[in-house]
TIRO-2110 file (N, C-alpha, C; in Angstrom, 1 decimal):
// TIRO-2110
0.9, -1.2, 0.0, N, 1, A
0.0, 0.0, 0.0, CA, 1, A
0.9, 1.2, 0.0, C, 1, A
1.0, 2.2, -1.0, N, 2, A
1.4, 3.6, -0.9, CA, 2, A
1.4, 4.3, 0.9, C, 2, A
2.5, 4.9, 1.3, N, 3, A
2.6, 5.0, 2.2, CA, 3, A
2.0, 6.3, 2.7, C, 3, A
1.5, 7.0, 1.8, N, 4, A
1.1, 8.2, 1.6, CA, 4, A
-0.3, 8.2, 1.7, C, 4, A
-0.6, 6.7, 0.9, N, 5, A
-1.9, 6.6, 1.1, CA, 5, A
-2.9, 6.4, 2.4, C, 5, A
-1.9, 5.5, 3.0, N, 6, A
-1.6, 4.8, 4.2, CA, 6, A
-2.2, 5.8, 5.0, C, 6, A
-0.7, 6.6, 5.2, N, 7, A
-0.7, 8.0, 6.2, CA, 7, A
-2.2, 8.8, 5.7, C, 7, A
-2.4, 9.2, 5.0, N, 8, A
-4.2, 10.0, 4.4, CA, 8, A
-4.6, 9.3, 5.4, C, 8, A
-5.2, 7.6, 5.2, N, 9, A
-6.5, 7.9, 6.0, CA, 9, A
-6.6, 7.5, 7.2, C, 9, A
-5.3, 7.2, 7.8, N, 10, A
-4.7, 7.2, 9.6, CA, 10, A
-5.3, 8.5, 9.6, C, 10, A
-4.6, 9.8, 9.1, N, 11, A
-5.1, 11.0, 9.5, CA, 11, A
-7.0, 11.2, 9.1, C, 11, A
-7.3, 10.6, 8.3, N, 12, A
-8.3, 11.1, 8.1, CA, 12, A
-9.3, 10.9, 9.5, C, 12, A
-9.2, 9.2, 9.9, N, 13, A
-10.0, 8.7, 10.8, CA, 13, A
-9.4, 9.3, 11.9, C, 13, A
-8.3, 10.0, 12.2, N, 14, A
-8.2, 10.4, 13.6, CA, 14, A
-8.2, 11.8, 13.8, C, 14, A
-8.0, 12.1, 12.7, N, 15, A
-8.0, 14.0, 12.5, CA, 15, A
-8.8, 15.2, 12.2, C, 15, A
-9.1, 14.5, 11.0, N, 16, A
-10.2, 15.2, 9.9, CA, 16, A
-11.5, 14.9, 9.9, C, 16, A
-12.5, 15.5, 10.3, N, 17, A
-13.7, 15.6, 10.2, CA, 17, A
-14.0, 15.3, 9.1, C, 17, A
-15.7, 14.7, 9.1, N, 18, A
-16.1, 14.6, 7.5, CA, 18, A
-16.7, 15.8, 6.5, C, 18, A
-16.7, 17.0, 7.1, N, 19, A
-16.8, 18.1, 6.5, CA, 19, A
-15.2, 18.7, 5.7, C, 19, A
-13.9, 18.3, 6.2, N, 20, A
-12.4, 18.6, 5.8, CA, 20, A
-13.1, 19.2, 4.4, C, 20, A
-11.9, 20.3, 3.7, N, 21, A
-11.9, 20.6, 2.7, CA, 21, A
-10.9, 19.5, 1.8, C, 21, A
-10.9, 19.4, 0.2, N, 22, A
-10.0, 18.6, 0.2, CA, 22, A
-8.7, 18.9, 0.2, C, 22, A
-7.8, 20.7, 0.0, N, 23, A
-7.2, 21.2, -0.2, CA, 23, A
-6.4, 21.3, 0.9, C, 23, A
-7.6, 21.2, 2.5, N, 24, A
-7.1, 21.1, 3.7, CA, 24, A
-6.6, 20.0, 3.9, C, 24, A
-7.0, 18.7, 3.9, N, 25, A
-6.7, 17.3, 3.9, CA, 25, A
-5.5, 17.3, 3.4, C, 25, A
-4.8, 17.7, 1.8, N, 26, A
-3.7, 17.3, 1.1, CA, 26, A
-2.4, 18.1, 1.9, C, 26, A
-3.3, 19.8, 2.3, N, 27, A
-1.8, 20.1, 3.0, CA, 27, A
-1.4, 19.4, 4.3, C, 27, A
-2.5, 18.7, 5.3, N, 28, A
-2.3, 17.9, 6.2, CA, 28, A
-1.7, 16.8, 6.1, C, 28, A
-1.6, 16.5, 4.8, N, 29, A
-1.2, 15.3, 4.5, CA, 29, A
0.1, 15.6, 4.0, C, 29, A
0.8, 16.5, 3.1, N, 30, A
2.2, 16.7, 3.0, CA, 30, A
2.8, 17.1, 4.2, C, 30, A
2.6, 17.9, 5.2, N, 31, A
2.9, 17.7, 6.6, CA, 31, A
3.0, 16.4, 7.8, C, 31, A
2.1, 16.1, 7.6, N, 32, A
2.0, 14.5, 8.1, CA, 32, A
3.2, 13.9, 7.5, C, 32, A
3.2, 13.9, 6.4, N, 33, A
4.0, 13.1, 5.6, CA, 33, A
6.0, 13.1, 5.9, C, 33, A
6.1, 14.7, 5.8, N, 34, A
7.0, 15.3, 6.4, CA, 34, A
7.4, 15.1, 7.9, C, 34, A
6.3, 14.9, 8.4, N, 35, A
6.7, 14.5, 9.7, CA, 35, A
7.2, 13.4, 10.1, C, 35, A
6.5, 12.3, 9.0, N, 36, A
6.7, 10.8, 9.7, CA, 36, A
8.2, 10.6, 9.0, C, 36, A
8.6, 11.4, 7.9, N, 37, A
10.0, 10.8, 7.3, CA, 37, A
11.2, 11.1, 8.5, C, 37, A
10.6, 12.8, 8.7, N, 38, A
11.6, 13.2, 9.8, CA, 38, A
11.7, 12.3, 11.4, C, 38, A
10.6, 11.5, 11.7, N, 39, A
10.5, 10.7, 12.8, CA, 39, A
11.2, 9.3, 12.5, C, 39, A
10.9, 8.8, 10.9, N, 40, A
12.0, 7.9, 10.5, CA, 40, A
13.2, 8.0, 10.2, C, 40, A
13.7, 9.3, 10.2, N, 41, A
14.8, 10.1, 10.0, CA, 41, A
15.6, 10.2, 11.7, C, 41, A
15.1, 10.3, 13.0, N, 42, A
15.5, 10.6, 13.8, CA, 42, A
15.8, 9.5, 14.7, C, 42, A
14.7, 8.4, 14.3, N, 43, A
15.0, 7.0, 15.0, CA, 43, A
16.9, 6.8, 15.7, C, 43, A
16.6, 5.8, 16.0, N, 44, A
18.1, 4.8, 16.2, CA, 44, A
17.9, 3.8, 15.1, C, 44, A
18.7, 3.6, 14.5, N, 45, A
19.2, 3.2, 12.9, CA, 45, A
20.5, 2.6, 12.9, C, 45, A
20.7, 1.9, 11.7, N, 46, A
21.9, 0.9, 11.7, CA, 46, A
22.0, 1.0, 10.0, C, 46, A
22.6, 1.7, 9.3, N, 47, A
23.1, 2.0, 7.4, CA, 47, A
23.8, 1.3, 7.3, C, 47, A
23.3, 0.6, 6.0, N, 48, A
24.0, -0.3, 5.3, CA, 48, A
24.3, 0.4, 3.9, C, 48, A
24.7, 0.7, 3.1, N, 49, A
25.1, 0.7, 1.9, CA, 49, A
25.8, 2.3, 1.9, C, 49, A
25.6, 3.1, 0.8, N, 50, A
26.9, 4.2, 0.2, CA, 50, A
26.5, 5.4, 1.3, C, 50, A
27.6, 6.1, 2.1, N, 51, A
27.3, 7.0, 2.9, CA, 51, A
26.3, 7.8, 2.5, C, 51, A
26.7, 8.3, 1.3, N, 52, A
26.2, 9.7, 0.6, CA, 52, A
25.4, 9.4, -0.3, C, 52, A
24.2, 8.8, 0.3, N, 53, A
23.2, 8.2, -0.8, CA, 53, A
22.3, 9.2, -1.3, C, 53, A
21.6, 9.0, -2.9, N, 54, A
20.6, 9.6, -3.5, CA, 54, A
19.2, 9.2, -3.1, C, 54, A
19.1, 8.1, -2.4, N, 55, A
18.0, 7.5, -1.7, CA, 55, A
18.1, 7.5, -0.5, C, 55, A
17.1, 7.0, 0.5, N, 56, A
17.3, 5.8, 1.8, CA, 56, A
16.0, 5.2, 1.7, C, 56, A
15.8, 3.9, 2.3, N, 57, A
14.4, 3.4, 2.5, CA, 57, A
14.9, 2.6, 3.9, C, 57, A
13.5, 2.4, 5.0, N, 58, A
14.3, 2.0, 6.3, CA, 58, A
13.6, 0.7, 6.4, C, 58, A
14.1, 0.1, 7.4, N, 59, A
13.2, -1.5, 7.6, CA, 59, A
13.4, -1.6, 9.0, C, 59, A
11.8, -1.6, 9.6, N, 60, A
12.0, -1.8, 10.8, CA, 60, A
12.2, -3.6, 11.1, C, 60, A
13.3, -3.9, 11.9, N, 61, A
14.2, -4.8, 12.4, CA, 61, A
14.3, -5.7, 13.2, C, 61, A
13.8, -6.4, 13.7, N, 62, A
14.1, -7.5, 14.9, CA, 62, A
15.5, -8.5, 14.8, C, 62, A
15.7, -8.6, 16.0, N, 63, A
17.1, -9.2, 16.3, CA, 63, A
16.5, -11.1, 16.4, C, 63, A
15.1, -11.2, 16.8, N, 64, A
14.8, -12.4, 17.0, CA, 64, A
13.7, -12.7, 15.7, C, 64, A
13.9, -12.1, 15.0, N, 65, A
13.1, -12.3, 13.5, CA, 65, A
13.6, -12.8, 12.5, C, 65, A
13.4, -14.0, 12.2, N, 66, A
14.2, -15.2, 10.8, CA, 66, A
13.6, -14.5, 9.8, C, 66, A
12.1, -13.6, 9.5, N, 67, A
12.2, -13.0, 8.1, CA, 67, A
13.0, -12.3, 8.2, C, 67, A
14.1, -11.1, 9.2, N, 68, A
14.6, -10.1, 8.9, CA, 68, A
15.9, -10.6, 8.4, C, 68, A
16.1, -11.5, 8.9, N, 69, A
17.6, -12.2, 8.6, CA, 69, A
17.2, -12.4, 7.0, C, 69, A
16.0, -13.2, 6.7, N, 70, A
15.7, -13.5, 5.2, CA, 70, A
16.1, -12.5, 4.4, C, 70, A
15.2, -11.5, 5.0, N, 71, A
15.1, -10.0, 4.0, CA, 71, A
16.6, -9.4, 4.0, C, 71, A
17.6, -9.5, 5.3, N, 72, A
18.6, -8.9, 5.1, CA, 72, A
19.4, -9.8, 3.8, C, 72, A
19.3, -11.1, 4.1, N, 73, A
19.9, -11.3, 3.1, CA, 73, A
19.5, -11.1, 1.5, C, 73, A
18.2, -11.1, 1.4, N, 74, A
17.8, -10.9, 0.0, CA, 74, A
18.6, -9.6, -0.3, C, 74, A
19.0, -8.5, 0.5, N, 75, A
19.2, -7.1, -0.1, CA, 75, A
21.0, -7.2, 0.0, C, 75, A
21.9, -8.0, 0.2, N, 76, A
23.0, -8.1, 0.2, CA, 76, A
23.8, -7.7, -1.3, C, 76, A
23.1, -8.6, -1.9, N, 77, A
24.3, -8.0, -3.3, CA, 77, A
23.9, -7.2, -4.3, C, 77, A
22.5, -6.7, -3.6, N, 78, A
22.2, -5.2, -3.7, CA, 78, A
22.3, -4.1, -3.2, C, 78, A
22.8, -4.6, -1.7, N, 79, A
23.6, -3.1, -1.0, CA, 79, A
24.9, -3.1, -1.6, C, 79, A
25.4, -4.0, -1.5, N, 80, A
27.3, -4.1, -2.2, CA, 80, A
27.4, -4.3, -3.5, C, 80, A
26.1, -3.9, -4.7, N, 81, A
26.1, -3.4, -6.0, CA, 81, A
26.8, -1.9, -6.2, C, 81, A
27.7, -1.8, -7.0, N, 82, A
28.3, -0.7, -7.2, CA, 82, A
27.5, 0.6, -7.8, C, 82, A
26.6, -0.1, -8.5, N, 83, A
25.6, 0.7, -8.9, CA, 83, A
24.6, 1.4, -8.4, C, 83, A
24.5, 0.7, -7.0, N, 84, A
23.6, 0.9, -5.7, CA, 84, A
23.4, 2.6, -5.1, C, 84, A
22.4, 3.3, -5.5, N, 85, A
22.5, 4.8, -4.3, CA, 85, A
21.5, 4.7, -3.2, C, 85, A
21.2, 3.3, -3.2, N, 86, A
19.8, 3.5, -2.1, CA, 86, A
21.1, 3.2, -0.9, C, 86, A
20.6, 4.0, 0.3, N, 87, A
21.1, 3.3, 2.2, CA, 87, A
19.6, 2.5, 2.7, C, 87, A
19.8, 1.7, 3.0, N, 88, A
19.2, 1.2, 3.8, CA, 88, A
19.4, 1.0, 5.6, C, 88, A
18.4, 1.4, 5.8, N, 89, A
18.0, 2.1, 7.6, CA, 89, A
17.8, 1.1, 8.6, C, 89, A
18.3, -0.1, 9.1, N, 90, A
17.7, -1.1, 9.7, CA, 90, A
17.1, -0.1, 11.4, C, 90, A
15.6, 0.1, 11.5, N, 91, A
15.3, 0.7, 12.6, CA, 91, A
15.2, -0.5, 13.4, C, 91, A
16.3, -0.6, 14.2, N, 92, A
16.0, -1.8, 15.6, CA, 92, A
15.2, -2.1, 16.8, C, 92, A
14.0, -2.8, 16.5, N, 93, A
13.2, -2.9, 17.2, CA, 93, A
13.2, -3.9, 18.3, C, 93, A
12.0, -3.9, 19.3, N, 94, A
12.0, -5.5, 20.3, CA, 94, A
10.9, -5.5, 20.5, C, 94, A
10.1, -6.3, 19.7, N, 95, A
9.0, -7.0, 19.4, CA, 95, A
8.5, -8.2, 19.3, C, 95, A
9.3, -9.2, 19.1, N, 96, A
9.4, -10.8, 19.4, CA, 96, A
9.5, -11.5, 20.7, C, 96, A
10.9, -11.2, 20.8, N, 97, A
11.2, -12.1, 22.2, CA, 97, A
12.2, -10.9, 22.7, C, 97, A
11.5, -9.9, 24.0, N, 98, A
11.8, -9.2, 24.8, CA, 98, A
13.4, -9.6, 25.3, C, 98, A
13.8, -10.8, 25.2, N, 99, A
15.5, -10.9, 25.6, CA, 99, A
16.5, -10.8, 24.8, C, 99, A
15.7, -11.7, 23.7, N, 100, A
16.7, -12.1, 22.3, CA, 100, A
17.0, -10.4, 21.9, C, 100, A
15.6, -9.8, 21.5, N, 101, A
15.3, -9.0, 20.4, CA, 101, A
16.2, -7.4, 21.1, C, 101, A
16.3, -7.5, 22.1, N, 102, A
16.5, -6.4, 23.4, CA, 102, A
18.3, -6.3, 23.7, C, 102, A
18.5, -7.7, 23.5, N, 103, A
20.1, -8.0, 24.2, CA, 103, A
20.8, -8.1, 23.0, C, 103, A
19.9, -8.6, 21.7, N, 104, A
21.0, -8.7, 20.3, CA, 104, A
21.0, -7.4, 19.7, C, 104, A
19.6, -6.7, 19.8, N, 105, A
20.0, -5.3, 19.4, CA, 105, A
20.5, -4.5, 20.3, C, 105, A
20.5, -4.6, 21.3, N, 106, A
21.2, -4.2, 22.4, CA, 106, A
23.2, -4.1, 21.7, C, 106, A
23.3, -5.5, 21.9, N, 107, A
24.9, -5.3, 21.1, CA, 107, A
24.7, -4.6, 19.4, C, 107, A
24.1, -5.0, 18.5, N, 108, A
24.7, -4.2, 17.2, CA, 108, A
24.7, -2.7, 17.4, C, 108, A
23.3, -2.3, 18.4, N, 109, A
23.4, -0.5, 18.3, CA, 109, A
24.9, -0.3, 19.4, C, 109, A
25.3, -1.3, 20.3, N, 110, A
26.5, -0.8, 20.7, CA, 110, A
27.8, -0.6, 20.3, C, 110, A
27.7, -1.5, 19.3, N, 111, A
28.6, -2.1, 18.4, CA, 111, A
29.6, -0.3, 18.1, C, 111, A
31.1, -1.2, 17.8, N, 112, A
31.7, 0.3, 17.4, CA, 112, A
31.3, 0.2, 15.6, C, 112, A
31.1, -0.9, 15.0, N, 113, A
30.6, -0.8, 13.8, CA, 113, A
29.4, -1.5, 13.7, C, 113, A
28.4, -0.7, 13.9, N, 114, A
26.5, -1.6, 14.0, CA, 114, A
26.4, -2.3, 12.4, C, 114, A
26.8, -1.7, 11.8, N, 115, A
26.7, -2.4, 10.4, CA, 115, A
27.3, -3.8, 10.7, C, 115, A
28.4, -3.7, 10.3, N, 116, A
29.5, -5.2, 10.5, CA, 116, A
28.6, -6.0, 12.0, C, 116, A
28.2, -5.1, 13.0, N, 117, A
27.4, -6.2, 14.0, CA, 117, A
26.6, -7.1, 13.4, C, 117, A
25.3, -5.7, 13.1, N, 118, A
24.3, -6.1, 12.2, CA, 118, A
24.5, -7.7, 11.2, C, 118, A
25.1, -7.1, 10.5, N, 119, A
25.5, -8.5, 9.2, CA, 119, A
26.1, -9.7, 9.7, C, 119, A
27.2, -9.5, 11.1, N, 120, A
27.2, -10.9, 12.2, CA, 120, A
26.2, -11.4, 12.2, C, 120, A
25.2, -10.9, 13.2, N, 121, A
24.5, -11.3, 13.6, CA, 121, A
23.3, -11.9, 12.7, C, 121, A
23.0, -11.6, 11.9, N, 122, A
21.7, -11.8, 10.3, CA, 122, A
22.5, -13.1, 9.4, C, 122, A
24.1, -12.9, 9.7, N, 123, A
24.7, -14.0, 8.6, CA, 123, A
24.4, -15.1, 9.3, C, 123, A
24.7, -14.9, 10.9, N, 124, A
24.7, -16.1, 11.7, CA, 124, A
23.4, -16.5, 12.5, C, 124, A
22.3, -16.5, 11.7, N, 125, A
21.2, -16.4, 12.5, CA, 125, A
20.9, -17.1, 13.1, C, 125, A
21.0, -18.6, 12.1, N, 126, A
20.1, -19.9, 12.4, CA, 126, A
21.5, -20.5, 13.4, C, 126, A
22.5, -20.0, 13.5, N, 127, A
23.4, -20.6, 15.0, CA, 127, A
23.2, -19.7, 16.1, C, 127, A
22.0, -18.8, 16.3, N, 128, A
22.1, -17.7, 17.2, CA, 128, A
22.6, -16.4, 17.1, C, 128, A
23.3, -15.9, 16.3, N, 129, A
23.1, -14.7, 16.0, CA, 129, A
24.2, -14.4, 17.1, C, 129, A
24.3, -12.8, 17.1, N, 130, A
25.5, -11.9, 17.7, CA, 130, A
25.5, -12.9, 19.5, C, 130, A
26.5, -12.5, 19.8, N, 131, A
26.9, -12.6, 21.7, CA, 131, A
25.7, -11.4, 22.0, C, 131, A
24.9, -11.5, 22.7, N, 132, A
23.7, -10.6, 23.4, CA, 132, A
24.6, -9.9, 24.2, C, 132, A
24.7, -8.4, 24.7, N, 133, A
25.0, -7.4, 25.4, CA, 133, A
23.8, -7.6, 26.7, C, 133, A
24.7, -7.9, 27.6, N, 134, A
24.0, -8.4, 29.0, CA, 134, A
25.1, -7.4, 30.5, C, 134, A
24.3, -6.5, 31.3, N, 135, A
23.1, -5.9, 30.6, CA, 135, A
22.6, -4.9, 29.5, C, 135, A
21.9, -4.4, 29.3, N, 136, A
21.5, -3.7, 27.9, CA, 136, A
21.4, -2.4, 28.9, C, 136, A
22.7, -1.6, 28.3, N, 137, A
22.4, -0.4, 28.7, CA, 137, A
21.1, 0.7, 28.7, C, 137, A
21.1, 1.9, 30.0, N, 138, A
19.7, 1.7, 29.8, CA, 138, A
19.2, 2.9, 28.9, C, 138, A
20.3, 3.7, 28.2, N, 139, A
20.5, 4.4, 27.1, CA, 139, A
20.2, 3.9, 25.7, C, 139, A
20.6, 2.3, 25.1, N, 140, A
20.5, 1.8, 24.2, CA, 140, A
19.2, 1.4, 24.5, C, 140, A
18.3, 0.9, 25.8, N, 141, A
17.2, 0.3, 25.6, CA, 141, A
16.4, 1.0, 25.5, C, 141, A
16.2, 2.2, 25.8, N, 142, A
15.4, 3.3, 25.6, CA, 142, A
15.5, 3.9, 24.1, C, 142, A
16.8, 3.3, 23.2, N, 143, A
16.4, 3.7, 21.8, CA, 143, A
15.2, 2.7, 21.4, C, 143, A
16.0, 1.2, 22.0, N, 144, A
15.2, -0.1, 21.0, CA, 144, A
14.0, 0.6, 21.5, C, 144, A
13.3, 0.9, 22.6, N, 145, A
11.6, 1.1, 23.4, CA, 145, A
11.6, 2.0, 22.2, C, 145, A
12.1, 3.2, 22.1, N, 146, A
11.3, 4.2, 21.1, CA, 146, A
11.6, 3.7, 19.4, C, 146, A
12.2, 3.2, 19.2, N, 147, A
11.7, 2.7, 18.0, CA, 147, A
10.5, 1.6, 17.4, C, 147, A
10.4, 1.1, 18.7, N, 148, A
9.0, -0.2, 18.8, CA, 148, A
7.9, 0.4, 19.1, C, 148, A
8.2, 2.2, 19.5, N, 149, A
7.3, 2.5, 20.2, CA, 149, A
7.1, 3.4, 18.9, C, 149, A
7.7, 3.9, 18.1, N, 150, A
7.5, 4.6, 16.8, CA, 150, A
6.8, 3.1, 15.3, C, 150, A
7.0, 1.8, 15.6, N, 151, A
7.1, 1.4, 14.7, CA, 151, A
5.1, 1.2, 15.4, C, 151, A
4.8, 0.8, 16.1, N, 152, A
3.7, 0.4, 16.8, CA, 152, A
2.9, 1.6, 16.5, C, 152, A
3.3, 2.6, 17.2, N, 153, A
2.7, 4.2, 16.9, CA, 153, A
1.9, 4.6, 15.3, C, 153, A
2.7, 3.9, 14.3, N, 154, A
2.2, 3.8, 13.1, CA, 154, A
1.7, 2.8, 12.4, C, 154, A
1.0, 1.8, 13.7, N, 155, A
0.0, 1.1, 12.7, CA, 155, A
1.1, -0.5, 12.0, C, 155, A
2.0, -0.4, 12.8, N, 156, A
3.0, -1.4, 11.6, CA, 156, A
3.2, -2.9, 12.7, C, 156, A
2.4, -4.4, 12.5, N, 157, A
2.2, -5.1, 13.2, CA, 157, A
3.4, -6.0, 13.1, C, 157, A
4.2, -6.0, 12.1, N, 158, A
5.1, -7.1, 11.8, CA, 158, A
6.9, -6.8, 11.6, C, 158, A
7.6, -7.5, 12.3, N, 159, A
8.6, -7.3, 11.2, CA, 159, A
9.0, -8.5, 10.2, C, 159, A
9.5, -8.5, 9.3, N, 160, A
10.4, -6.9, 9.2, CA, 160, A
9.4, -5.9, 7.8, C, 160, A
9.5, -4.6, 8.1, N, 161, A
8.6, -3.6, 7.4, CA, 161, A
9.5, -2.8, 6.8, C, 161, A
9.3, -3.2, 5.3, N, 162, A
9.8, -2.1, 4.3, CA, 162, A
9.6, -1.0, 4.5, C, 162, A
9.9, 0.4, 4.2, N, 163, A
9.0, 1.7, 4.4, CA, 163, A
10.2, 2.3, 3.1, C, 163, A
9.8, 2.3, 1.8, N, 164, A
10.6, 3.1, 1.0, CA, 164, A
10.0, 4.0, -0.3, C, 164, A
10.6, 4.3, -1.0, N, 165, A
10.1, 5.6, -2.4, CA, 165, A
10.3, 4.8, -3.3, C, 165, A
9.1, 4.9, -4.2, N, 166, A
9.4, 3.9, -5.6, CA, 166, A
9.8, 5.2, -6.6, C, 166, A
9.8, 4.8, -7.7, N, 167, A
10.1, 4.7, -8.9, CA, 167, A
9.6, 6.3, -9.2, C, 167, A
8.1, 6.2, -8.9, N, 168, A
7.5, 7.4, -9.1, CA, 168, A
7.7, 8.9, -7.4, C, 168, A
8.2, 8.0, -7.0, N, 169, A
8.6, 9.2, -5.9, CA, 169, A
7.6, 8.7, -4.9, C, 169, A
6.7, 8.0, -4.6, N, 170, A
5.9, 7.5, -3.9, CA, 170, A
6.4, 6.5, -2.8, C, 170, A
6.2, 6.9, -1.4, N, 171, A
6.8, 6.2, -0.2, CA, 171, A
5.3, 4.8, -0.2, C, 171, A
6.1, 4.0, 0.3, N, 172, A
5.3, 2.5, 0.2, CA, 172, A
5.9, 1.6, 1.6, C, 172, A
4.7, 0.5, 2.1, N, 173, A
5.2, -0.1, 3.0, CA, 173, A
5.3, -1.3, 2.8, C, 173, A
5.9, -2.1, 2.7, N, 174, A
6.3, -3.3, 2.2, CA, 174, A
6.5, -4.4, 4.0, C, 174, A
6.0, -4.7, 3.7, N, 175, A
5.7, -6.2, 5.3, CA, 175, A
6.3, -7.2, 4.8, C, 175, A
7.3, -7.6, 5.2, N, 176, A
7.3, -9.5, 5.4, CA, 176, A
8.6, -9.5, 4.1, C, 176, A
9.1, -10.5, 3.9, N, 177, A
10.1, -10.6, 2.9, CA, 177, A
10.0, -10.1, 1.6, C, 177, A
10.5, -9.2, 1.1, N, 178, A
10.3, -9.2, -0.2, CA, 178, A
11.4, -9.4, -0.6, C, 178, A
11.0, -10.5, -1.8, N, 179, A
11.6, -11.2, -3.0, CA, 179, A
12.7, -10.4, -3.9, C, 179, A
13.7, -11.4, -4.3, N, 180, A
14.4, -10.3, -5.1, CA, 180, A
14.8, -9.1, -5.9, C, 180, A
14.0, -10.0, -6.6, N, 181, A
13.7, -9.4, -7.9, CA, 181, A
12.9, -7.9, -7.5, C, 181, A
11.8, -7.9, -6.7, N, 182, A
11.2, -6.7, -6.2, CA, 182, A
12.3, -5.7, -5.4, C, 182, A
12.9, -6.5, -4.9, N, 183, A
14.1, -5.5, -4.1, CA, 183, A
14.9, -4.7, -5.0, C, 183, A
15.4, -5.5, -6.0, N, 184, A
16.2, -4.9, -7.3, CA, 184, A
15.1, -4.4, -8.4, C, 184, A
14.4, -4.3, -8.2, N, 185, A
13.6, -3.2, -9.6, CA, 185, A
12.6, -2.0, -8.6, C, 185, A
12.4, -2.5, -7.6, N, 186, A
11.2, -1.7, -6.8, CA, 186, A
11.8, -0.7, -5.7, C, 186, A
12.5, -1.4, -4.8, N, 187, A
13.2, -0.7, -4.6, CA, 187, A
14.5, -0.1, -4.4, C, 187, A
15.2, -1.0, -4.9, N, 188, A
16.9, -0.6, -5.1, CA, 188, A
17.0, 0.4, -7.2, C, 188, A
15.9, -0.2, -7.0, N, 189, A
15.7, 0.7, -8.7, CA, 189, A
16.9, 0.2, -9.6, C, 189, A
17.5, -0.6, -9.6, N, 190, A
18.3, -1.7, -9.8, CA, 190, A
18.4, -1.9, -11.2, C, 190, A
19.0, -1.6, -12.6, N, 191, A
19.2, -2.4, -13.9, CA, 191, A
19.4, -3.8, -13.4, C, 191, A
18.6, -4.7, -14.4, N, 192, A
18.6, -6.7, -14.1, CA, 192, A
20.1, -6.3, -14.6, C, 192, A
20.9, -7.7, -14.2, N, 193, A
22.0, -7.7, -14.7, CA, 193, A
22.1, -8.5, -16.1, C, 193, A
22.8, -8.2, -17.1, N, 194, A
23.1, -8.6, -18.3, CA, 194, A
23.0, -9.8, -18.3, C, 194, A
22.4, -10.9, -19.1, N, 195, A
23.1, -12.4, -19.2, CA, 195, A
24.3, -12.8, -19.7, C, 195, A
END
């Protein structure tokens, strides 16, 4: 579902009366809109791909989530495509299992490099994943709380959750694994490779 679309009628049902102008509604909604990027903009985050990207699209993340591991891996040799300008945002949540999800994201956001954590821990899933950070500072746990508490806040029941800009400039939310091929044409915007 367009994310824009999304965000419309969240606001509509909690904001907008059924008298709204429509002119009112749209500027409420490029505001809204502006708001939620800058709230996914301010998160606690973990970038994977080119510093100085022409994109970003984020995924909210669990540490005890085998689709996130899935999805991370589907987007690997499309973050380390040369041709690649999207970053991708892993927002680290704890949603699953309050120890796993709490103590493994606990270590990648402590991590001196969360990326290289990150990709430990997602390479190594199905043997357990990163060494858990025991205890979970209460600085980092108060990021993981506000990002579960931002990912929840919007309505978003699962991870792992795409949230990115397609093709036409349009932010979209994408739930659950998405498949390669979608990752490289949809949203890594990706040329197929040559045969």
């Amino acid at each position: 579902m367009p994310l824009r679309a999304w965000l419309a009628s969240l606001l509509m049902l909690a904001t907008l009366g059924a008298h709204a102008s429509q002119a009112n509604s749209e500027s409420r909604e490029g505001a809204s809109m502006d708001s939620l990027l800058a709230r996914l903009e301010n998160s606690s985050w973990v970038a994977e791909g080119p510093a100085k990207p022409q994109r970003v699209a984020y995924v909210f993340t669990d540490m005890a989530c085998p689709y996130c591991a899935q999805l991370w891996e589907n987007m690997q040799p499309l973050v380390t495509d040369p041709a690649n300008k999207l970053q991708v945002r892993h927002i680290i949540v704890g949603m699953i299992n309050p120890k796993r999800s709490f103590s493994q994201g606990g270590a990648v956001l402590a991590a001196d490099n969360p990326a290289a954590a990150l990709a430990l821990h997602e390479s190594r899933f199905e043997a357990g994943g990163i060494e858990p950070l025991l205890p979970v500072p209460a600085a980092i746990r108060s990021q993981i709380h506000n990002n579960t508490g931002l990912m929840i806040g919007l309505g978003l029941g699962g991870t792992p959750t795409l949230v990115f800009e397609d093709r036409q400039g349009q932010w979209r939310v994408a739930p659950g694994v998405v498949k390669p091929d979608a990752l490289r044409d949809e949203v890594f915007q990706l040329e197929k490779p040559k045969p």
